[in-house]
N, C-alpha and C positions, 0 to 999 in steps of 0.2 A: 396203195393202202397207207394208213396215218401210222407214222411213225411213234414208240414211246419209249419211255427214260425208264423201263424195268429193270429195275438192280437184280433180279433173280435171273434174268437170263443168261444161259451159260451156252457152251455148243450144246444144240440139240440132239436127241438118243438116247440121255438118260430118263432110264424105265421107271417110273412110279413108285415101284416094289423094289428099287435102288436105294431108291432116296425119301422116303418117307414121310419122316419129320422133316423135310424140307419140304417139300410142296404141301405138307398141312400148311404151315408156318406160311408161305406164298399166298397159299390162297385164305388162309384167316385174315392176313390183312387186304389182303385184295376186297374180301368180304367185307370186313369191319369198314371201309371207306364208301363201298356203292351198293351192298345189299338195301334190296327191296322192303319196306315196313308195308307190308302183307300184316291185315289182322287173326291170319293164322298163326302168321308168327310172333304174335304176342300173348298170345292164347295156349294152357297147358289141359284143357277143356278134352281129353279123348273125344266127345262127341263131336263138339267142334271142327278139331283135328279132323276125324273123319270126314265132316261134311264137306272139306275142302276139299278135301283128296277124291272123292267121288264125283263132287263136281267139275273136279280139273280133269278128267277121265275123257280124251276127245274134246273137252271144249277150254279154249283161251284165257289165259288170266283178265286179259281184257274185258271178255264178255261175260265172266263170273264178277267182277268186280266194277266194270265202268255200266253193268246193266242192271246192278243191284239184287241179284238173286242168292248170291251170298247172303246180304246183308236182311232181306225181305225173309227167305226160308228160314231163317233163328229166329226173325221177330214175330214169325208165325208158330214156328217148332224150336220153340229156347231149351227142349231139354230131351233126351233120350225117352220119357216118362210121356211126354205132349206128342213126339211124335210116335208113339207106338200106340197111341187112341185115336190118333186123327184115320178116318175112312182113305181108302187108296184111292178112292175119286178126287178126294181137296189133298194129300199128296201130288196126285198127277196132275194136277190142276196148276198147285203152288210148282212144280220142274215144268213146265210149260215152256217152250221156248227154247231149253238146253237140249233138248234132244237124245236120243238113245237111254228112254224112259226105262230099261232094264235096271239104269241106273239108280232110278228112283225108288222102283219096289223092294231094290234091295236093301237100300239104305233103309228103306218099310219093314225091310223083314228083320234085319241086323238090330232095327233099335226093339225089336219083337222081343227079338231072343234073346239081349240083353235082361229086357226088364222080367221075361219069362224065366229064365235060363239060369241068371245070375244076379235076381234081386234087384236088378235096377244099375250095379255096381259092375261099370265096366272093367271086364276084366283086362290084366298088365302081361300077360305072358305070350309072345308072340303066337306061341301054336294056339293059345285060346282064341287070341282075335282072328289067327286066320280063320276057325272054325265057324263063326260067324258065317250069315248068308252070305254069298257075295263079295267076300272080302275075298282077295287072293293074296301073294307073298307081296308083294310092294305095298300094299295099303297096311299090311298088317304091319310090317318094318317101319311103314311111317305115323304109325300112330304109336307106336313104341318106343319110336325114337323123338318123334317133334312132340308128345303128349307126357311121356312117362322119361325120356332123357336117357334110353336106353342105347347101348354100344349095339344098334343095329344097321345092318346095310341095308340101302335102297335103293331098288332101280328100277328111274322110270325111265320114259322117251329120251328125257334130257341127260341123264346120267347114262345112259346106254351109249349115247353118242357119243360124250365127250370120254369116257373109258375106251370105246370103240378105237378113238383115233388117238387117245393117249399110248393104248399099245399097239396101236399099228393093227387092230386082231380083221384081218381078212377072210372072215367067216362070217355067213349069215347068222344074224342076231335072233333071227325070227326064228330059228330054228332050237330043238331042243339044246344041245349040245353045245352049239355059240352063243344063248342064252347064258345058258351053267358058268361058262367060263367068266362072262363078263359080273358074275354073280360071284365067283371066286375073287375076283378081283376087286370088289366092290367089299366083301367080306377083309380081306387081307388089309386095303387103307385104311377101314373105321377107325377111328382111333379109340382106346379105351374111356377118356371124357373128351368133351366136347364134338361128341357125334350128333349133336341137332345143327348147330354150326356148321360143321363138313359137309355133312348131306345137303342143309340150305344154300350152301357156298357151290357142289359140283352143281346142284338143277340152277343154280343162278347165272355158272359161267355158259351152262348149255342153253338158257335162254336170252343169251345177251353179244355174247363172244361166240359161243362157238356152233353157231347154227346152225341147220341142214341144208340151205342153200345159201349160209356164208359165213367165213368163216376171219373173223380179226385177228389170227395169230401175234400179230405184232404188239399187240395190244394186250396179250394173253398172262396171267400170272402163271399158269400152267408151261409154259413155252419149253423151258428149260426141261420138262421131262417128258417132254412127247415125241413120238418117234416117229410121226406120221410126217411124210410129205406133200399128199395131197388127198387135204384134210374132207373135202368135198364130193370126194369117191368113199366117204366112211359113213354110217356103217352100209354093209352092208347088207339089204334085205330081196325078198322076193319081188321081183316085179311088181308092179301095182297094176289091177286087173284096167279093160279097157273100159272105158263111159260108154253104158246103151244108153241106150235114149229110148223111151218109152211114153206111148200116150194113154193118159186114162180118163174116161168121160163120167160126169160125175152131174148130179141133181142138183138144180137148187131149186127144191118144189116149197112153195109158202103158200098156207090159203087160210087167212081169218085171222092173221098174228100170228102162227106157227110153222113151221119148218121141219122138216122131214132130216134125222140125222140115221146113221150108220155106225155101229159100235163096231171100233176095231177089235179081232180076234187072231190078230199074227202074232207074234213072238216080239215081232220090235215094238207095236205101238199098241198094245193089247190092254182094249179100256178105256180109249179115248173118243172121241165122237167126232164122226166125218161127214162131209156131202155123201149121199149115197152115189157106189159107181153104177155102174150100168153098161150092157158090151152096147157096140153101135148096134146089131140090130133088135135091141131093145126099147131103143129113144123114139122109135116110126118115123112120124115126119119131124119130130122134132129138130131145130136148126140152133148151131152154137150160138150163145149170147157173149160169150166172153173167152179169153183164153188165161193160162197164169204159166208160169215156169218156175221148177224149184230143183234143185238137186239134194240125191240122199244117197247117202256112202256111193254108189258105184255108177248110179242109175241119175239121169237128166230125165226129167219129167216134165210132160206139156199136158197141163191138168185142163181140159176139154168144157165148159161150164155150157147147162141146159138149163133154163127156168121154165118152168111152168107151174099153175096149178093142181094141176089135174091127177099127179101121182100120188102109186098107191106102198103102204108100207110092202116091200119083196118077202121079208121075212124076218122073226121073231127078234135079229139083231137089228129093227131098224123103225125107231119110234118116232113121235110130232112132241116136238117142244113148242113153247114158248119162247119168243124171239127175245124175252125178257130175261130168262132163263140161260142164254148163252155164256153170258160172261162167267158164270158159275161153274159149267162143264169143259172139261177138260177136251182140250181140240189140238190137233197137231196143228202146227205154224200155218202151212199154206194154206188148209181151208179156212182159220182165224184169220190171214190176211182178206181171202173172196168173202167173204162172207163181213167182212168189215167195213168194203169197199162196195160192198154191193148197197147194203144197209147203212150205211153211217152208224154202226152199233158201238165205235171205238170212244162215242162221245161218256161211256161210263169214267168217271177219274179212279176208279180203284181198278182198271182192267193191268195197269203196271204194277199196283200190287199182289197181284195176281201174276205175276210173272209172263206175263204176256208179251214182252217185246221177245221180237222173232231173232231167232240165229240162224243167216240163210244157210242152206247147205245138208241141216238136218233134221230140217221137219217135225 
């Protein structure tokens, strides 16, 4: 591992809540030399704010920013007021691609109730923002804190971890209890000013230095008050469940310029429009034309493709578009890839502005 010239590192073991003003002090200029110019963080926009934070929710800074969906969803919804008139169709349409679309109706429902609730006029008080659809304690804390400059704590993934292994805490994080604590913890370092700094400073060194599977201590502005020794057994959480692997067969019926779609009605993707499935002994002789694979949270999926003609809607969630029509409705990743490849329908140039490039893994 690279060695470096940290004038803060001392023996390792002192606790956090020892030394406090010193590891702000460490890592402000640890901060001030390699923090990230993130345009959330130039921005004191609550709406804004939030729209980051819900986007980063499961999905990579990378692929909220190197895919333009950050920057496309403002140019579409520039204000709390634009997005609480737009239909939940061109909503779901514009989160296309990022995946765990719960995301998106909330942030649908949230700019609701703002404009409904409170005039338009986001409100500053953390228990208001949590009250918010959707919003939980960590979104409320950060838009409190990155928007309004409030002395509040945050904890997300990254700040979980790097507290986890700053005190050594050998408790499951997922859990009520080992949650709380790391939340005490995280409460007791804010500093009374410069808490958008601190909080931007601990998610930066957990996505750069002190990672889940690795970890640069030596390189660390932290070093000097972390008590862990091996930093890679932290935190602690529940086992992660096994990969099924699941097949699902699916239509691609077209007859006269139209296509046969399937409105999703589950809890994850509810409102978007799919190949229609179909069990096998419903296909007859029907023979596969094609196959695709995609993964989504736990499940590896081998999506099974039938063309024909010949079918008929199954029932009331399941209408004929226009193959013109597509780029407009809203479609989970994998059938937008089949259905792009089958067709060459990707030739439209505004299907990126539409949010349309795919993020594998969540459909």
């Amino acid at each position: 591992m690279p060695q470096a010239d940290n004038p803060d590192r001392k023996v390792p073991g002192k606790l956090p809540t020892d030394d406090p003003e010193g590891l702000r002090a460490a890592l402000h200029r640890w901060f001030a030399e390699v923090g990230k110019d993130y345009p959330w963080r130039r921005t004191r926009d609550p709406y804004e704010v939030l729209v980051s934070e819900v986007m980063l929710q499961q999905t990579q800074v990378a692929t909220v920013l190197g895919r333009g969906y950050y920057r496309r969803w403002l140019e579409r919804f520039p204000d709390l007021a634009a997005l609480a008139a737009a239909p939940e169709e061109e909503v779901l349409r514009a989160w296309e691609g990022l995946g765990y679309y719960s995301r998106a109706r909330n942030l649908h429902a949230a700019a609701k109730a703002v404009v409904a609730g409170h005039g338009g006029e986001f409100p500053r008080e953390v228990e208001r923002i949590a009250a918010l659809p959707g919003v939980g304690r960590y979104t409320a804390g950060a838009v409190a804190c990155f928007a309004f400059g409030q002395a509040v704590a945050t904890v997300d993934a990254n700040i979980a971890r790097v507290l986890a292994r700053l005190f050594d805490h050998r408790e499951r994080v997922d859990t009520a209890k080992g949650a709380e604590r790391l939340w005490g913890w995280a409460a007791e370092l804010v500093p009374g000013r410069g808490a958008r700094e601190w909080n931007s400073a601990l998610m930066e060194l957990g996505q750069t230095l002190c990672r889940a599977k690795a970890a640069a201590c030596d390189l660390c502005p932290a070093a000097a008050w972390c008590a862990c020794a091996d930093p890679l057994a932290l935190p602690m959480k529940k086992p992660r469940p096994k990969v099924t692997e699941v097949d699902e067969h699916v239509l691609v019926a077209v007859r006269g310029g139209r296509i046969l779609l399937q409105q999703e009605t589950g809890r994850r993707r509810r409102g978007l429009w799919k190949l229609p499935a179909r069990a096998p002994a419903q296909l007859g002789d029907l023979a596969p034309t094609g196959r695709r694979r995609y993964s989504i949270t736990r499940y590896r999926v081998t999506m099974h493709l039938y063309q024909t003609g010949e079918a008929q809607a199954a029932g009331p969630d399941e209408r004929w578009f226009d193959l013109a029509e597509l780029p407009g409705l809203p479609m989970p990743s994998p059938y937008r890839r089949a259905v792009e490849a089958l067709f060459s329908l990707r030739a439209d140039p505004s299907a990126d502005a539409h949010g349309g490039g795919p993020q594998p893994g969540v459909g």
